[in-house]
N, C-alpha and C positions, 0 to 999 in steps of 0.2 A: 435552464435545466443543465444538470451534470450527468453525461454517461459515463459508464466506468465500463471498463471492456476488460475479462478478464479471459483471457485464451487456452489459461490450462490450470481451470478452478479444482479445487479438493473442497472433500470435506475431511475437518480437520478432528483429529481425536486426541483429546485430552485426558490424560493421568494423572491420576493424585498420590503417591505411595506414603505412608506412614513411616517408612522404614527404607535408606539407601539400596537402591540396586547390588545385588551382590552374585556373580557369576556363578552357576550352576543352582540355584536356589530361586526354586517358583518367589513371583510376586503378587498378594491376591490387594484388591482395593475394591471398595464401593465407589469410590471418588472417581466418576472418569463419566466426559459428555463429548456429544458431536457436534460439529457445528458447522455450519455452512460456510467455506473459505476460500480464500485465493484474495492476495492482493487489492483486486481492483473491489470485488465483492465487497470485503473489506470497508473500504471506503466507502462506497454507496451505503453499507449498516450505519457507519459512523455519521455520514452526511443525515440521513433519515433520522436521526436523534437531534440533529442541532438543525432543524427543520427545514432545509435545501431541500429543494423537489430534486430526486436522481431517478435514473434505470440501471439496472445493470444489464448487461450483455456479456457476450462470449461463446463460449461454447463448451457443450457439456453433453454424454453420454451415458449409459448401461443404467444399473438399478441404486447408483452411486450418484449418477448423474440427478435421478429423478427422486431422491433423495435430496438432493441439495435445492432442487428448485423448489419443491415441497418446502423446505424448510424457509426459504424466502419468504414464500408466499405466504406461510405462518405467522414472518414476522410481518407483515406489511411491508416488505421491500419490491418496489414492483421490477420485474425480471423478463427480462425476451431475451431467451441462450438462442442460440440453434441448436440443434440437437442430432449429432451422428452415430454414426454405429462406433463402438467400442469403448471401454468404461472411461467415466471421471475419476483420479486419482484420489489417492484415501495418505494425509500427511499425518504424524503420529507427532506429540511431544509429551516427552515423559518427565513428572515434576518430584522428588525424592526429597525432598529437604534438604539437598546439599547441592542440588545441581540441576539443569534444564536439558536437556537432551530431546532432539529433535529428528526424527527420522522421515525423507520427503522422497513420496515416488515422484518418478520421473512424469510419467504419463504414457496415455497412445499413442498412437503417430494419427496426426489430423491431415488430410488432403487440403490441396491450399486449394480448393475451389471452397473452401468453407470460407475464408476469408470475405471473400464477395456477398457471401450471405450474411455477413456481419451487417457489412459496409449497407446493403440494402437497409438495415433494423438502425443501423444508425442514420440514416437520410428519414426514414421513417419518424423517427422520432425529433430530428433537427435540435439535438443541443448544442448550446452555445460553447459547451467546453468538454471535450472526450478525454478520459484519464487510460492510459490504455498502461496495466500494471502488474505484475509479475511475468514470472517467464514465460518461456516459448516452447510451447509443445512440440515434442520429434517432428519431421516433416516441414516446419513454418520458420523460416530466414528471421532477421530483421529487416528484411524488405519488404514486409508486409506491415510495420507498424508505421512505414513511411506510408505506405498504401494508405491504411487508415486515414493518417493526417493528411493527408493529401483528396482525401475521398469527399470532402465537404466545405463548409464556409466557417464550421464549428476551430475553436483554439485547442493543441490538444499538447495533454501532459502525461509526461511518461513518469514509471517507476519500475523500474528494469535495472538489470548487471550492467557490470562496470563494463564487462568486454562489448554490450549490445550497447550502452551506452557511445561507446567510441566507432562505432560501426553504423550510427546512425545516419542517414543522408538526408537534412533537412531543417527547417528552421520550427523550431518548437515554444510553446509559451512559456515551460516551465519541466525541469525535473526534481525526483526527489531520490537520488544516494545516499547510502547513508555510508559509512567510513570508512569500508573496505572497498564496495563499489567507488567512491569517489581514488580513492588510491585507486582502483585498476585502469578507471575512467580517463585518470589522467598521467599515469607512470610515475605518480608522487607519492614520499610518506604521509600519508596524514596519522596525525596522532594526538591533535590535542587545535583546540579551534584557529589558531591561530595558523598552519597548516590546513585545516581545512579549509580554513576563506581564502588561502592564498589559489589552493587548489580547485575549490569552485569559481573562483573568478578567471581561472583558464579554462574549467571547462566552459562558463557560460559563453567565452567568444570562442565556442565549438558550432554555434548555433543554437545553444538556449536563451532565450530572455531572460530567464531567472535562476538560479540555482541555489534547493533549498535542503542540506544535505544532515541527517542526524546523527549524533554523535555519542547516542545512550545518555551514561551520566557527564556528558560534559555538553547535552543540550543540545542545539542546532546552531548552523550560520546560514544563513543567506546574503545570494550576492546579486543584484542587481542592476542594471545599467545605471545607475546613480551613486550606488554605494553596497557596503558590504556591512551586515548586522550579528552580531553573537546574542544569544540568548540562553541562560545556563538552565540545568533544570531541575527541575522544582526537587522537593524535600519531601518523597515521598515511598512508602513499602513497595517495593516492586515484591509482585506477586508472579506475574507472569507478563514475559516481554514479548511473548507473540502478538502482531496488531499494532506496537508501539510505533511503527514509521507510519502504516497506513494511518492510526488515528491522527498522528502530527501534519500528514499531508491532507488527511480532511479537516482540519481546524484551517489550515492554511487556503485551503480553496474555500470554505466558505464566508471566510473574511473577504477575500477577493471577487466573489460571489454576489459581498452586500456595499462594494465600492469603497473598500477600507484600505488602510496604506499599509506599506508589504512590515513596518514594525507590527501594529495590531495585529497581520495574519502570522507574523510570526510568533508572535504571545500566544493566539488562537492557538496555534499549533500545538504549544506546550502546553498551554492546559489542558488540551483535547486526550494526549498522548499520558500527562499526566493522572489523567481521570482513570485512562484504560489499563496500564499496567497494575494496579494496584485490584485487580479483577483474573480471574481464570478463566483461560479460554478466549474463543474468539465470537461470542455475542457480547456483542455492543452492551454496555452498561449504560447506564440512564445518565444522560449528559444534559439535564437541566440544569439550568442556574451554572452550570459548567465552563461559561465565560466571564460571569459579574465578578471576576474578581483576579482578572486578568490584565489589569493595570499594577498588578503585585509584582510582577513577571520583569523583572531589568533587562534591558534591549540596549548593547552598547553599541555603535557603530561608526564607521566613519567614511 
């Protein structure tokens, strides 16, 4: 089993406008849905399409909070938040035909005794690999994600900022940067993959195992204790790029998941990722058959 631990979940609201944003002028649309969000959550929707048993956890609050769990439950995502006082964040991205514009609250401030109530829902459930992914709600360090990883027998993989990234203390199975994170991560340009494999293979001897970082349309790299892999990506409509790193890191765990070698989880990835941006919003689209034909996928490495 995979948990996905997401600390300061949204749910996510999406725009469709017919017509460019334009200053001082109402915008009216029919086009616009909600949907249950945050990072890790994310991954757990994606995982549950490409048939990995997951949970999500985390933690989540007010009539926003109970809102999003509602919506899990809806989908068959199975979910143990903890649940405090004070609301779950509301992320906005607005889609105009010319542009993506994203506007992200911050959040509440959570008490770090919540963290221990995690760690309980994670012992509880005992999976073999904890993804713990997006940011950190006011209140909660990155010493708490060490806690996490440290709290069980389970492997666990992050997806977090470049600054939390570099502030981590610990030895971890796997991250996922994507190109500005990996530049903050590491104090390097990246700008095109060959920069970034140079720059995830300094961060992986930070204490990651693997580092699996995306790079929009120029794909992903991974660097591994063996070698370092490019993978370009695919040739396809991006419709909406919110979810494009999470679905790339669920294709990549669940290739890892079924005992397959870190090229297939990186093909996995892009097709995974390839599937989702060609879709609005952050419900999972139907990722059947969504891997037969991921040997299409060129993985150069060395």
């Amino acid at each position: 089993m995979i948990a996905s631990v997401t600390l300061n979940p949204a749910v996510d609201y999406t725009v469709e406008l017919s017509e460019p944003l334009a200053a001082g002028q109402v915008a009216r649309t029919a086009e616009h849905r909600y949907d249950a969000g945050g990072k890790g959550i994310n991954v757990s929707k994606y995982l549950v399409e490409l048939g990995v048993e997951t949970v999500a956890t985390g933690i989540a609050g007010g009539f926003l909070g109970r809102y999003l769990l509602d919506q899990l439950s809806g989908q068959g995502i199975a979910a143990d938040f903890v649940e405090i006082d004070g609301g779950t964040r509301l992320n906005t991205t607005i889609l105009d035909g010319e542009g993506e514009y994203k506007i992200n609250q911050n959040g509440r401030r959570v008490p770090a005794f919540a963290i221990d109530e995690v760690v309980d829902v994670l012992r509880e459930h005992d999976p073999e690999t904890v993804v713990v992914a997006g940011s950190l709600p006011t209140g909660l360090g990155t010493e708490m994600i060490d806690l996490l990883a440290d709290a069980g027998s389970w492997e666990t993989v992050v997806d977090v900022d470049g600054e939390t990234l570099s502030a981590l203390d610990g030895d971890y199975a796997l991250c996922k940067p994507n190109a500005d994170e990996l530049a903050a991560a590491t104090d390097r340009e990246v700008d095109d993959p060959r920069s970034a494999t140079v720059a995830a293979r300094e961060l992986r001897r930070a204490g990651f195992d693997r580092v699996v970082a995306s790079l929009g349309g120029d794909g992903a790299v991974m660097a591994t204790p063996e070698q370092e892999l490019h993978a370009p990506a695919r040739d396809v409509e991006v419709v909406d790029t919110v979810g494009a790193g999470d679905a790339l890191l669920a294709g990549v765990l669940a290739s890892r998941a079924a005992g397959e070698s870190d090229a297939a989880a990186l093909r996995s990835g892009i097709a995974v990722a390839s599937r989702v941006v060609s879709v609005s919003g952050t419900r999972a689209p139907s990722l059947t058959n969504v891997l037969d034909d991921r040997e299409r996928i060129s993985v150069s490495g060395r």
